[in-house]
N, CA, C and O of each residue as an XYZ file, in Angstrom:
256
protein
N       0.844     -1.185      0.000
C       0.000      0.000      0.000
C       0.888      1.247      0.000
O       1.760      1.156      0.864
N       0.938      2.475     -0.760
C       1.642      3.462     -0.755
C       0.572      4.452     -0.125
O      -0.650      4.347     -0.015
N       1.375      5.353      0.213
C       0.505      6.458      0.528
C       1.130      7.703      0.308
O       2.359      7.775      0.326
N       0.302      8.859      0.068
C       0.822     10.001     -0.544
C       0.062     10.804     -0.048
O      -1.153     10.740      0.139
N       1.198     12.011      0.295
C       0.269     13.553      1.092
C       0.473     14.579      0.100
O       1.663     14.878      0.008
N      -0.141     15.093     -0.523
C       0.330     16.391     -1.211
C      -0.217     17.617     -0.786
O      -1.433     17.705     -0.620
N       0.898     19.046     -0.492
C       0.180     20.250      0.251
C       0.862     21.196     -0.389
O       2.073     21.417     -0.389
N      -0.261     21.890     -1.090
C       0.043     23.236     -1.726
C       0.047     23.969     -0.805
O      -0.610     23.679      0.195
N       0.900     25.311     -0.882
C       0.878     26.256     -0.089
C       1.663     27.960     -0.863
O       2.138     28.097     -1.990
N       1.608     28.405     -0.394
C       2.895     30.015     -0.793
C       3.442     29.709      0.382
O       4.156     30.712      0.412
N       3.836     28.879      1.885
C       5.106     29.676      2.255
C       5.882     28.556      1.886
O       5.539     27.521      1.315
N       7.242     29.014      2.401
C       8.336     28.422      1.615
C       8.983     27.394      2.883
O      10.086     26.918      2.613
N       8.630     27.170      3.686
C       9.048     25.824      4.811
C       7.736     24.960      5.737
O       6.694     25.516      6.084
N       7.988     23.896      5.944
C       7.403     23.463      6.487
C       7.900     23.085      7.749
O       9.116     23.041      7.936
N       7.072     22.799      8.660
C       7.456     22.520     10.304
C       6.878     20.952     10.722
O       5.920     20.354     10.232
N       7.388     20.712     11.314
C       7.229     19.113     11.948
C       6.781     18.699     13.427
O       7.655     18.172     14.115
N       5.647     18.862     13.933
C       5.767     18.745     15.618
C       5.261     17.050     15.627
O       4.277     16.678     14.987
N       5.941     16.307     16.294
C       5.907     15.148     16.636
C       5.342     15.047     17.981
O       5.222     13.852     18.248
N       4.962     15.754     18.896
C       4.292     15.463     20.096
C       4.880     14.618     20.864
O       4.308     13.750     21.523
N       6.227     14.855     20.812
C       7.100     13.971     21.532
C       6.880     14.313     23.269
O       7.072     13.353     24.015
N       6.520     15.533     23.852
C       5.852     15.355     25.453
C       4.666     15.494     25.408
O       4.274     16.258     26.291
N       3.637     14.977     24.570
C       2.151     14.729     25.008
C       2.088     14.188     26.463
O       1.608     15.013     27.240
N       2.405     13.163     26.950
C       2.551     12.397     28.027
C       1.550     12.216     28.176
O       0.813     12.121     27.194
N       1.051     12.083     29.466
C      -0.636     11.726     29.845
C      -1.596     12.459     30.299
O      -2.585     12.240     31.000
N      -0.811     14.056     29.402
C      -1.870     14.998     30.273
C      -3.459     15.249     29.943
O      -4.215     16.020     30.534
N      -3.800     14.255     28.672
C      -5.215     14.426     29.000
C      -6.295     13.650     27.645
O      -5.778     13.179     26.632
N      -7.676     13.644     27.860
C      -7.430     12.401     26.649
C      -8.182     12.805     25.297
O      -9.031     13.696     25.270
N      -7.891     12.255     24.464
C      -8.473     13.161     23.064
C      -9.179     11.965     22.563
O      -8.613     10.873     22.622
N     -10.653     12.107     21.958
C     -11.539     11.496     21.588
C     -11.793      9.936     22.012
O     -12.168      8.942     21.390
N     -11.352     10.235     23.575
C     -12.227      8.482     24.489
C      -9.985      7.994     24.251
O      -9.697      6.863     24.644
N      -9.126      8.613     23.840
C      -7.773      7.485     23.809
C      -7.064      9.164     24.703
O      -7.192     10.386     24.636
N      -6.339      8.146     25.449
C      -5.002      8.694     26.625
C      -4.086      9.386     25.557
O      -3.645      8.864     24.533
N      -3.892     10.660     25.999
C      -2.701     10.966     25.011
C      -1.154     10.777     25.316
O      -0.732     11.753     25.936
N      -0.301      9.938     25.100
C       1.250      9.903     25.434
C       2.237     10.497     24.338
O       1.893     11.107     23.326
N       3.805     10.132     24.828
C       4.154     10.829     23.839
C       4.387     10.173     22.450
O       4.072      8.987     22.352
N       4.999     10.924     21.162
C       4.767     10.144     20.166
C       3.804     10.240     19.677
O       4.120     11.069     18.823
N       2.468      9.985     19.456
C       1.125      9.736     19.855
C       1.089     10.039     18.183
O       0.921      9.172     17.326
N       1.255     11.245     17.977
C       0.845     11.970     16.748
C       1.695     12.622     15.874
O       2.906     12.425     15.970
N       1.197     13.452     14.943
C       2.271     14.714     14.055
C       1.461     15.664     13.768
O       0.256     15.470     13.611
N       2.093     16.945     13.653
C       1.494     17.855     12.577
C       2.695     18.344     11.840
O       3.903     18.230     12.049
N       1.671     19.182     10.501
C       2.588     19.425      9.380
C       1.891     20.852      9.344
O       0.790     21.171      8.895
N       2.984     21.691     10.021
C       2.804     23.433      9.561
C       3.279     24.224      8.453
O       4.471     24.460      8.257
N       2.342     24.624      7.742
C       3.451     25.553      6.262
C       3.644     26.934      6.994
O       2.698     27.649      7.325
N       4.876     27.211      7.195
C       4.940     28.715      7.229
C       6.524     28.807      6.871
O       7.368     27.946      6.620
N       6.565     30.485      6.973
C       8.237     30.635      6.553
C       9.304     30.433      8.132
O       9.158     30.553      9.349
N      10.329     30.082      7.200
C      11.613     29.432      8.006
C      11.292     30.040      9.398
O      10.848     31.183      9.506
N      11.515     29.296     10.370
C      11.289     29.365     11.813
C      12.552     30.689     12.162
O      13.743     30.520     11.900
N      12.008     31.949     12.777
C      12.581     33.055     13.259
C      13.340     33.412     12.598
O      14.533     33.665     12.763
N      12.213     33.499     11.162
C      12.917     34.190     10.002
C      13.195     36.050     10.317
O      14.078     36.774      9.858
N      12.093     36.372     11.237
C      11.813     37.624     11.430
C      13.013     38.486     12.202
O      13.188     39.693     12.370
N      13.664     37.442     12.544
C      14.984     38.214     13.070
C      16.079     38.301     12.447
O      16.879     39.179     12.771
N      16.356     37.428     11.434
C      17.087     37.299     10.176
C      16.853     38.416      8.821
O      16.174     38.206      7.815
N      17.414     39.282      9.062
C      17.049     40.030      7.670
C      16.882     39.390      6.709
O      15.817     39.223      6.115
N      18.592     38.683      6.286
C      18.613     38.008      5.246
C      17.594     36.972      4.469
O      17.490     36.520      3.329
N      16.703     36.812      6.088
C      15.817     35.640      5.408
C      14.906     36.080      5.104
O      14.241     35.140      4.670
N      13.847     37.765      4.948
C      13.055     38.329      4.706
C      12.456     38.252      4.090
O      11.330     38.581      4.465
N      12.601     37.686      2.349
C      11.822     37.230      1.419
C      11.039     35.953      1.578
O      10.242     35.400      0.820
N      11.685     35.501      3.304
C      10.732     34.034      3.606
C       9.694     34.504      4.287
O       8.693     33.796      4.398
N       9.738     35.568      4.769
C       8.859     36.213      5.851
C       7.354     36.774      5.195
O       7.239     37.595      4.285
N       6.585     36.292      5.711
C       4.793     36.658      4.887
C       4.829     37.749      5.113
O       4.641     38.395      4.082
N       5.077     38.740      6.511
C       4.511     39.823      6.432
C       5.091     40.540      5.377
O       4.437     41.057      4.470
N       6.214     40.575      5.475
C       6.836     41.412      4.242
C       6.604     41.054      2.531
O       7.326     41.443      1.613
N       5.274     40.127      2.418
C       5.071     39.805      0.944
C       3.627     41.041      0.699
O       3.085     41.398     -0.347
N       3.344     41.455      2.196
C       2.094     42.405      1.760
C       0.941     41.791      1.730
O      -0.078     42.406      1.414
């Protein structure tokens, strides 16, 4: 079985949170949440691009 995600977007990086300390703080739809558990996939520009000049053309606000 293959599987395939495809995600259009305009920004130019994506982010990865793995929920690596979910732990057991609480439970999501009837299941315990631990860590691991899950992922998400964020599009935005390069992480603390905003302090980086150089990286400015990654930065949304500055596309207007």
């Amino acid at each position: 079985m293959t599987r395939k995600l495809v995600v259009k977007t305009t920004e130019s990086a994506v982010v990865l949170y793995t929920g690596n300390n979910l732990g057991n703080s609480e439970i999501m739809r009837g299941v315990q949440l631990r860590d691991y558990l899950g992922l998400c996939l964020e599009t935005q520009g390069p992480p603390d691009s905003i302090h980086h000049p150089h990286l400015s053309v990654f930065n949304s606000a500055s596309r207007g």
